[in-house]
C-alpha positions as CSV (number, residue, x, y, z in Angstrom):
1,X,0.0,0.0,0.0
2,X,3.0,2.4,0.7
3,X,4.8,1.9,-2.5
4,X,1.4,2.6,-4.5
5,X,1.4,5.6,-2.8
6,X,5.0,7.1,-3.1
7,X,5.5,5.8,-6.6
8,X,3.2,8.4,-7.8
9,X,4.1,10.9,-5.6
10,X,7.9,10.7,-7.2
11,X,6.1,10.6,-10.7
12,X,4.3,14.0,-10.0
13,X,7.3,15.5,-8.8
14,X,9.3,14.2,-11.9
15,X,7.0,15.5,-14.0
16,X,6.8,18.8,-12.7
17,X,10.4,19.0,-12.2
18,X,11.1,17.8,-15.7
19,X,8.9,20.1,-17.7
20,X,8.4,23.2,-15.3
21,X,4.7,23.2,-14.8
22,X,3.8,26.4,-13.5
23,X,2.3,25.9,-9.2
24,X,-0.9,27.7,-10.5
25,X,-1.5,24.9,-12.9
26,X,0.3,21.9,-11.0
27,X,2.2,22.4,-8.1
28,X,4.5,20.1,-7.3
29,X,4.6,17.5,-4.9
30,X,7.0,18.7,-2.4
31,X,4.6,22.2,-2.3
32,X,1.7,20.2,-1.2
33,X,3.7,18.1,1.7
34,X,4.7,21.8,3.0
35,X,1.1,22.1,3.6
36,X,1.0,19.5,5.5
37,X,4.0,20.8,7.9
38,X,2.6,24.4,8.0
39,X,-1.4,23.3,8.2
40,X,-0.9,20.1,9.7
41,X,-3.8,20.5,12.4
42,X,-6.1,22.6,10.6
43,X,-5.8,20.2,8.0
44,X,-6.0,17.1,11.0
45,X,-9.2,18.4,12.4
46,X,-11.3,18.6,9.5
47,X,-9.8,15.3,8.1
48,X,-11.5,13.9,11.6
49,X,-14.6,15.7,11.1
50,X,-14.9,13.5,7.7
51,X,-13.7,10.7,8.5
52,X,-16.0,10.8,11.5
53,X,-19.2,11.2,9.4
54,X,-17.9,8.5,7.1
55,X,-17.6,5.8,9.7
56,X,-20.9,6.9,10.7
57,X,-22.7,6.8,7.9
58,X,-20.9,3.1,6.7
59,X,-22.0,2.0,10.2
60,X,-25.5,3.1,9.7
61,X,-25.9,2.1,5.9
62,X,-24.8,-1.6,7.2
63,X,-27.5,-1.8,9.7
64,X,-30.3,-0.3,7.5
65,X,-29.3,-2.6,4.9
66,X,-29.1,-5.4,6.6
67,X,-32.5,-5.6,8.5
68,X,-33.7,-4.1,5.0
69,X,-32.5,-6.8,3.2
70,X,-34.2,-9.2,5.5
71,X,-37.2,-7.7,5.8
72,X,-37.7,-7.6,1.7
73,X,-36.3,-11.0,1.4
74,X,-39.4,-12.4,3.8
75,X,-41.7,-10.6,1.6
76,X,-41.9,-11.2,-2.1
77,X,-44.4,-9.1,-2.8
78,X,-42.8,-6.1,-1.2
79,X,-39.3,-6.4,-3.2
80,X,-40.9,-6.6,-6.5
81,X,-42.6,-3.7,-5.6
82,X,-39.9,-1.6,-3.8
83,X,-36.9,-3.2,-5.9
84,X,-36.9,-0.8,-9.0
85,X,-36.9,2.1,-6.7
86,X,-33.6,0.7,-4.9
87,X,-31.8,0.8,-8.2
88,X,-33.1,3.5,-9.1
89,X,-31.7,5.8,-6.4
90,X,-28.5,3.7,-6.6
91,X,-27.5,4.8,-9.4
92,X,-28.5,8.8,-8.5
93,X,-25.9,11.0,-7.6
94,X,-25.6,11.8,-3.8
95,X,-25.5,15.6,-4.7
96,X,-28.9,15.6,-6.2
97,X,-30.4,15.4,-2.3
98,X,-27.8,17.1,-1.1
99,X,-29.6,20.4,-1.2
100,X,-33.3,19.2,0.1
101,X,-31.5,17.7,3.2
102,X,-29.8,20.7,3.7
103,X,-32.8,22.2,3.5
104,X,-34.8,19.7,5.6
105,X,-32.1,19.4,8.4
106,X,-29.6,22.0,8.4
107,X,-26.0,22.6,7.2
108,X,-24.6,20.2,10.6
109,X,-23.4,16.8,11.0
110,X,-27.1,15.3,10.6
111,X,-27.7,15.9,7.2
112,X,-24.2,14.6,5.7
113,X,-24.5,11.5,7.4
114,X,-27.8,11.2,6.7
115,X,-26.5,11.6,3.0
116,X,-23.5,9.7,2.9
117,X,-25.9,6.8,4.6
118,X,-28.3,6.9,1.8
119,X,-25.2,6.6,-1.2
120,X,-24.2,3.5,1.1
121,X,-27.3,2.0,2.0
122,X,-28.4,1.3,-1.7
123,X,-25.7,-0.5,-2.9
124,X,-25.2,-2.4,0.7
125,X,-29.2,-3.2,0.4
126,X,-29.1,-4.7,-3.4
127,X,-25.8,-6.9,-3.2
128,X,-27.1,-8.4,0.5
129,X,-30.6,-8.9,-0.8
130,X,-28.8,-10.8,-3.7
131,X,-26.9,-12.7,-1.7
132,X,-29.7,-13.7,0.5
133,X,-31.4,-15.4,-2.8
134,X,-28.0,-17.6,-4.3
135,X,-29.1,-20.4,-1.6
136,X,-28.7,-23.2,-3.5
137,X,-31.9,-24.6,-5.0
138,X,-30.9,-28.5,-3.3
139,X,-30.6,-26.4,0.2
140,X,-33.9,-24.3,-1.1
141,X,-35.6,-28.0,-1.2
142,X,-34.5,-29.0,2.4
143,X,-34.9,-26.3,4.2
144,X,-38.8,-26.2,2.2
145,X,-39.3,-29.4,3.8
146,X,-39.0,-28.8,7.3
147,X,-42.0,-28.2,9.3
148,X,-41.1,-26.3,11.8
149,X,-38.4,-23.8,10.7
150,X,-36.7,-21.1,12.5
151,X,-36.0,-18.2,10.5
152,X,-33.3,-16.7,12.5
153,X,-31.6,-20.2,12.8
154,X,-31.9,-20.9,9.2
155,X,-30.5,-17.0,7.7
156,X,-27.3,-17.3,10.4
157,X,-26.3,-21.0,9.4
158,X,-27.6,-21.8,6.0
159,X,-28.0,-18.3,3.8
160,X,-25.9,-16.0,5.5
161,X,-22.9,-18.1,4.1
162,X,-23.7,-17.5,1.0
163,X,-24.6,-14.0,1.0
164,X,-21.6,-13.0,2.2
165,X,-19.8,-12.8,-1.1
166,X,-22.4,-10.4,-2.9
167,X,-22.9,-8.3,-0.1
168,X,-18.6,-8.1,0.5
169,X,-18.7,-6.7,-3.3
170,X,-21.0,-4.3,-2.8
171,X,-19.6,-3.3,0.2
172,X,-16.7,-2.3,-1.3
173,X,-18.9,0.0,-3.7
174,X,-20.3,1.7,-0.7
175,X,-16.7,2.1,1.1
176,X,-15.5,3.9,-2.4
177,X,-18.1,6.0,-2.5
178,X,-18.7,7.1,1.1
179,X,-15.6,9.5,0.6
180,X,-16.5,11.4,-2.2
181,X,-19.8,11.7,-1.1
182,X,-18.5,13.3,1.9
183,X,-17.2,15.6,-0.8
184,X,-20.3,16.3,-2.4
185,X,-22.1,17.3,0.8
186,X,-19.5,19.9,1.7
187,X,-19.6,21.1,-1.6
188,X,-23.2,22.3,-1.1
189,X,-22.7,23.8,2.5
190,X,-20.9,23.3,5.6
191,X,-18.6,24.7,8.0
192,X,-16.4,21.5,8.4
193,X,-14.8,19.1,6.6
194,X,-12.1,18.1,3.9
195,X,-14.7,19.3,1.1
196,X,-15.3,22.5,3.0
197,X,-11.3,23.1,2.7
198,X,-11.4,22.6,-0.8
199,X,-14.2,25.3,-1.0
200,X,-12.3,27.8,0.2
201,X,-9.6,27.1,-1.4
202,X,-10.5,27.3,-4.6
203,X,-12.2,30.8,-3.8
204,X,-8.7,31.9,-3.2
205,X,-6.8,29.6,-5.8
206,X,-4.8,27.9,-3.3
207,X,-4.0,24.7,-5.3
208,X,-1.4,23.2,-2.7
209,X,-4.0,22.8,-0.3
210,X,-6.7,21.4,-2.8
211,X,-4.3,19.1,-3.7
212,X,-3.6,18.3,-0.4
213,X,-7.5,17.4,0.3
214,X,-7.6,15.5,-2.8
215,X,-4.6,13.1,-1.4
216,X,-5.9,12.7,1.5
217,X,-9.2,11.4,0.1
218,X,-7.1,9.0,-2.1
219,X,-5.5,7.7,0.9
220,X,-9.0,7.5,3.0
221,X,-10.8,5.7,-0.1
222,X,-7.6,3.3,-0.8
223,X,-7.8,2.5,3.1
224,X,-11.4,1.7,2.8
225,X,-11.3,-0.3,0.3
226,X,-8.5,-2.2,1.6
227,X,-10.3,-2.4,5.2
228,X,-13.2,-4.0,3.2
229,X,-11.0,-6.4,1.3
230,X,-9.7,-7.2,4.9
231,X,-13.1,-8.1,6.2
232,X,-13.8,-10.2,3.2
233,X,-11.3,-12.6,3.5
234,X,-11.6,-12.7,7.3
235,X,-15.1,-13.7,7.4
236,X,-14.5,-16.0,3.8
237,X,-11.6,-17.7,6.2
238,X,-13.7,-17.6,9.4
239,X,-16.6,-19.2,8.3
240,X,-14.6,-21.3,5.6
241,X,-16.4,-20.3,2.5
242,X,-13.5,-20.4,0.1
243,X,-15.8,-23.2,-2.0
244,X,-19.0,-21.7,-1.7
């Protein structure tokens, strides 16, 4: 993970060594990591402010999707009727509700978790739902069968299995895109926050710092997804799904 981040790092600063790109168009890499020593906690505190909304929001998108999941999985005739909506507002942009919620709740914390919850929670929602129905149709048979069946028993031991893999993939949608909806939010107002940085510094063409924000969001969205990759193959081991 280190070496795909410096490698590019020594590539920017080749390149803007090599053919003297002008800091108001590119500035180079060593300009941005002085912003860091100068700005460090200015740049530290709203960093946490966005990476506390993202764990948040992830944390809340997995339980809502979950229980959703579930819930629409027991009832057939609800999915069909609520599934087109789901991919529907999975594939809208975050930014087009990013205004009414701002509206609706404010400018605070609230309403960007609320936000970066809803860009999780649809992807989360479809892949688990998905995964609840790739039961094998043998199992499917079996578990028909038995008379008296408990539910909880039977999603724990039998489907949750093989679930798992769909939801892991689309849980690495939702990690991607938690970050840059974080982004987006800020973007349409707040006081706090990488994207609220970035804001102000393009209103006074500071490009170090914007640059700055944009690697950090690089590193938080390459983390994510590596944290979600991480929890993929722990619960794969685990619960020893490597031949399902």
């Amino acid at each position: 993970m280190i070496f795909r981040i410096i490698t590019p790092l020594i590539l920017w600063q080749a390149i803007c060594s090599i053919f003297q790109v002008p800091s108001y168009i590119l500035p180079d890499a060593f300009s941005v990591a002085r912003v860091f020593k100068y700005k460090f906690e200015f740049i530290l505190f709203h960093t946490g402010i966005s990476l506390f909304e993202v764990i948040s929001a992830l944390c809340l998108g997995f339980i809502t999707a979950f229980f959703t999941a579930i819930f629409l999985f027991q009832d057939k005739k609800t999915e069909k009727l609520f599934m087109p909506y789901l991919v529907i507002f999975k594939n809208l942009p975050i930014f087009i509700f990013a205004p009414l919620f701002m509206l609706w709740f404010g400018h605070g914390l609230f309403s960007k978790i609320i936000l970066i919850t809803l860009s999780c929670y649809f992807p989360m929602t479809i892949g688990f739902l998905d995964g609840l129905s790739r039961t094998p149709q043998a199992i499917e048979d079996i578990l028909h069968n038995i008379p008296q069946k408990n539910f909880l028993r039977e999603l724990l031991i039998v489907r949750l299995p093989y679930a798992l893999p769909s939801f892991f993939t689309a849980n690495k949608l939702a990690f991607l895109h938690a970050p840059l909806s974080v982004i987006a939010c800020d973007w349409i107002g707040a006081h706090q926050g990488l994207g609220y940085i970035m804001l102000i510094a393009y209103g006074q063409m500071d490009l170090e710092i914007m640059f700055a924000c944009i690697f950090i969001l690089l590193v938080l969205g390459l983390f994510f997804f590596r944290f979600s990759g991480f929890l993929e193959r722990y619960f794969t081991q685990k619960l020893n799904l490597q031949h399902i």
